[in-house]
N, C-alpha and C positions, 0 to 999 in steps of 0.2 A: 539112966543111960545118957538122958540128955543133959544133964547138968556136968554132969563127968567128962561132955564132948567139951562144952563150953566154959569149963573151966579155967581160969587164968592166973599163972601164976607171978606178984610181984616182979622177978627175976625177967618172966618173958614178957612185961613191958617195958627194962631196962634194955632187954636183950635188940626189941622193935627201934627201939629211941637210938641207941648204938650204931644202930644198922643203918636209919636213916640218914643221923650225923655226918656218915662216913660215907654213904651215898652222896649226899649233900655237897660236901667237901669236895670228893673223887669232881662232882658237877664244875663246880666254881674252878679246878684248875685246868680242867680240860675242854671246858665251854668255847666255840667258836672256833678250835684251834681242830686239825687233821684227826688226832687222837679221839675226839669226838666222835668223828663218824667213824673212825675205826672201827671204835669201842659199840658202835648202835648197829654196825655190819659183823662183829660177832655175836652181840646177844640176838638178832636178830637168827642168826645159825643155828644158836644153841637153843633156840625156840623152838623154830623149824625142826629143828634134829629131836625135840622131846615129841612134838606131834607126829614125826613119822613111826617115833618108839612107839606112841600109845596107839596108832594104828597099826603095831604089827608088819610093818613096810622093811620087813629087814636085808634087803640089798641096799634099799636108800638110808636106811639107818647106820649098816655098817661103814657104808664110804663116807658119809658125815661126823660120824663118830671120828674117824682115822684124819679126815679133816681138820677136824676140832685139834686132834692128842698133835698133831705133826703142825698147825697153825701157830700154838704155842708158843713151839718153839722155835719158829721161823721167825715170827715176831721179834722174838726175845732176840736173835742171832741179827735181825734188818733193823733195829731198829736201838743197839743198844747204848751207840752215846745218849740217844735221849733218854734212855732211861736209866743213865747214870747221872743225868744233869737232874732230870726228875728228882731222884733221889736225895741227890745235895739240896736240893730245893727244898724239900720236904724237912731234909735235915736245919737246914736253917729258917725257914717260915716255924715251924712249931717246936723248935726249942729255944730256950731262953739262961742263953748259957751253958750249964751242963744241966739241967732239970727242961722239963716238959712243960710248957705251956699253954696251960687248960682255958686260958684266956683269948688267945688265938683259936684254940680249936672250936671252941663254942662261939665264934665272933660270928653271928649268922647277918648275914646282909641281904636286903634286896635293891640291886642297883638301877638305877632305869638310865635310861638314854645318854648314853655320854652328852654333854655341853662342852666346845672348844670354843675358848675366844678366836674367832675366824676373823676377826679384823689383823689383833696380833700375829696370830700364825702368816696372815698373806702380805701386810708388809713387811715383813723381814722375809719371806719368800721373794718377794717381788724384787726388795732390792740386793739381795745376794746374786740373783739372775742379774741382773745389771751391771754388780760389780765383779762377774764371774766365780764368787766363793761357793767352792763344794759345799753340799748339805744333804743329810738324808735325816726325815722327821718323819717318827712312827704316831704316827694319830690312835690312841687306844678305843676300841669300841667293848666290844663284849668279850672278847680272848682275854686269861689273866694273863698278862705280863713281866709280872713279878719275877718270874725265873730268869726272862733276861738283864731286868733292872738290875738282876744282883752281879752282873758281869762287868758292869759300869760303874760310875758315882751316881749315888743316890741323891737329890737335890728336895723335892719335892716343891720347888719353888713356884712363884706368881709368876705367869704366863705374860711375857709383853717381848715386844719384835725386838727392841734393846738385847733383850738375855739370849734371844737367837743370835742374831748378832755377834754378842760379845763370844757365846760358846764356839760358832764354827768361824772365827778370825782365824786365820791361819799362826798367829804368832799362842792361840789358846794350848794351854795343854789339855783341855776338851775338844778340841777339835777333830781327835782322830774316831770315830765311831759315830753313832747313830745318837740323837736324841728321840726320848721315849716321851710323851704328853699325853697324861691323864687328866681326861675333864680340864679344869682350867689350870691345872698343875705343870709344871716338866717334870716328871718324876725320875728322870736321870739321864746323863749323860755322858758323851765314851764308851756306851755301850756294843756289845760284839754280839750281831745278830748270825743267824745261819744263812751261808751261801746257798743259791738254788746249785741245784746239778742239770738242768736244764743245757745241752751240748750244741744245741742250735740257734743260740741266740750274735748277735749282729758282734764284730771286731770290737768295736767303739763301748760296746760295752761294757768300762769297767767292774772293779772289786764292789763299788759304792751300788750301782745299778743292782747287781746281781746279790748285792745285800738283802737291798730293800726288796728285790722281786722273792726272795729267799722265806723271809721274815712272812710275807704276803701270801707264801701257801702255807704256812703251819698255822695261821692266822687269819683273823676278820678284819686287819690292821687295816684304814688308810694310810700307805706310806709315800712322802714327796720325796724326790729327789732333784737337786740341784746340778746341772754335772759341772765341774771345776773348767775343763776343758770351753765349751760354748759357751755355757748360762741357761741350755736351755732347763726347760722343768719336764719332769715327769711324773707323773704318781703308776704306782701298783698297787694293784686288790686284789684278790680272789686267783695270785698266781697270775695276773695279765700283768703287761707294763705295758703304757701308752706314754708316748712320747713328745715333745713341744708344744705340751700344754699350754696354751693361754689363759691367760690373769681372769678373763671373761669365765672360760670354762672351770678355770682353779676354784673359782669363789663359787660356782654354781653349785659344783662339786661341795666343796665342804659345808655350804646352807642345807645341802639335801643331806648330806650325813650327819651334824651336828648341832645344825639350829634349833 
């Protein structure tokens, strides 16, 4: 009897390793971004909802249950450009042409702390403020980014205040969208991030602002912005925007998230 419980078949430890992959994967593209804790306040439910079933609790079970089947689909119904952007993304992160790319899929990483050149990034901050040139820079931390990089040009280039510079000149045809900066990379630029819906926020602030503050709730991003208008600077995180920032606070700011 007991050898028969514990018996294991080859198959259900491809089946275990499958499951994890995909676990794994599902992690890295939704890590630090909304979707996340979405995804941790419904399993979270669907826990709850299995320990009221195995306690017999069946008022609390049936209105969770109904919860569960009708959440779904609410989801599906609130939430579906992104989960059609999702999708393209998935379609182009792991295919490789018209075939499947098993090299991608198994690419298993463990990332640790982003590193930004903060020198780079805050002279060409500093002097776009001066010379009034729009700019919005997405600082990547732990959110994948990938999905919007694909919106934009791809660069993957060495990080230096020059290449800021040269992309948000007004005369650039980079100029119109957002630069993304991994680690000490720009990994693309012209990109077209999501507007917040946020209906309360001040006149003055434009499409660029409401970019960056946008980007900033589906994400763990630091995002600066430049405004065209003043020169003053702004960064957004965690869904806040704060506003005329000083060069003082900008560097303090990116030593504590990046150094």
């Amino acid at each position: 009897m007991l050898s028969a419980f514990i018996h294991i078949r080859f198959l259900d430890v491809i089946d275990i390793i499958l499951v994890a992959l995909m676990l794994y994967q599902l992690y890295m593209l939704i890590r630090g971004t909304v979707a996340f804790n979405i995804t941790l306040s419904i399993v979270s439910i669907y826990l709850f909802w299995w320990v009221v079933r195995a306690l017999k609790m069946d008022l609390l079970s049936n209105i969770l249950g109904s919860v569960l089947g009708v959440g779904v689909i609410a989801l599906i119904i609130v939430f579906q450009q992104e989960i059609r952007r999702f999708l393209i993304y998935m379609g182009t992160r792991y295919m490789d042409g018209n075939r499947i790319s098993f090299d991608k899929i198994l690419n298993v990483r463990f990332d640790s702390k982003s590193t930004v050149k903060i020198r780079s990034v805050l002279k060409a901050v500093m002097q776009m403020s001066q010379e009034k040139t729009g700019a919005l820079i997405v600082l990547k931390k732990k959110s994948n980014m990938d999905m919007y990089s694909q919106t934009g040009d791809v660069l993957n280039a060495e990080t230096s205040s020059r290449l800021f510079l040269a992309i948000f000149n007004k005369t650039s045809p980079l100029h119109d969208g957002a630069v993304i900066v991994e680690n000490d990379k720009v990994k693309a630029a012209r990109v077209i991030l999501p507007v917040t819906e946020q209906m309360d926020l001040p006149p003055e602030y434009g499409l660029r602002h409401r970019a960056g503050l946008g980007i900033s709730e589906v994400s763990d991003s630091l995002v600066i912005i430049v405004s065209e208008e003043t020169g003053h600077i702004s960064i957004s995180e965690k869904g806040v925007l704060q506003k005329n920032i000083s060069s003082k606070a900008l560097k303090e700011k990116l030593e504590a998230d990046f150094s």
